[in-house]
N, C-alpha and C positions, 0 to 999 in steps of 0.2 A: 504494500500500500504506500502510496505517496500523498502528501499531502502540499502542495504548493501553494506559497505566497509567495504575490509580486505587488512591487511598486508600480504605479502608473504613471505614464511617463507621455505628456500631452508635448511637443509640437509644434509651434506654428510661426511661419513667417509673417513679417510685417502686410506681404503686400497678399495675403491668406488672410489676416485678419481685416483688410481693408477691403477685401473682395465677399467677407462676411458678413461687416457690416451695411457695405452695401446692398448683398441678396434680403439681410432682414431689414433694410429700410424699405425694399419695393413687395417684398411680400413677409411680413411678419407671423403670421397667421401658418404660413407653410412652416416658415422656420422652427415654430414651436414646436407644429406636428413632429417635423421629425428630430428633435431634441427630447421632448415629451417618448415617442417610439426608442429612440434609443436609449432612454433611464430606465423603461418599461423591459426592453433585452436584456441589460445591466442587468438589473433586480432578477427575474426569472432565469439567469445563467446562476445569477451567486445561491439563490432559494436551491436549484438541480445541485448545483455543486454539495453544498451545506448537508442536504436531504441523503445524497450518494456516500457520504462521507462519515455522517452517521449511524446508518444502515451498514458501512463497512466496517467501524470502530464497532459496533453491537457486536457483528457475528463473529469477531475478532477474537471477541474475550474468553478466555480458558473457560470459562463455564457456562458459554456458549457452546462448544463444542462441536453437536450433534443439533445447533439449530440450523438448518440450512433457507436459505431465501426461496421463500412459494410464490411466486410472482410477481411482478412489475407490470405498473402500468401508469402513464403521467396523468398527471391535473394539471388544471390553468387555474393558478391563485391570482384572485384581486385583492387588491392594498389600495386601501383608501390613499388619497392624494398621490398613486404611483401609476392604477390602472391595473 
């Protein structure tokens, strides 16, 4: 089992930030959209991550032993203010 952390590591040249805030001056309402979609990926990668990582630390433990995993199967979690 592996369990990884990383830092995040954002990015961006000047004339990237100036060509962003240009897109969100002519259309802001998109910009969200897809800012709001990618905290909503964010969060349901880290929730899958968290959930697999768990489930692998259980069946891990010596007196687990002889429990084996009986199936899998995803959900879609909603989080207030995430989506």
């Amino acid at each position: 089992m592996k369990i990884g952390m990383g830092i995040i590591k954002v990015e961006i040249s000047l004339p990237e930030a100036a060509k962003a805030l240009e897109e969100f001056r002519r259309e802001p309402k998109i910009t969200f959209e897809l800012i709001t979609n990618e905290i909503k990926a964010a969060v349901s990668n880290l929730f899958d991550q968290l959930l697999q990582t768990e489930m692998s630390i259980f069946l891990g433990h010596p007196d687990q032993k002889n429990n084996n995993r009986n199936g899998y199967y995803e959900r879609d979690f909603a989080l207030k203010g995430v989506g």
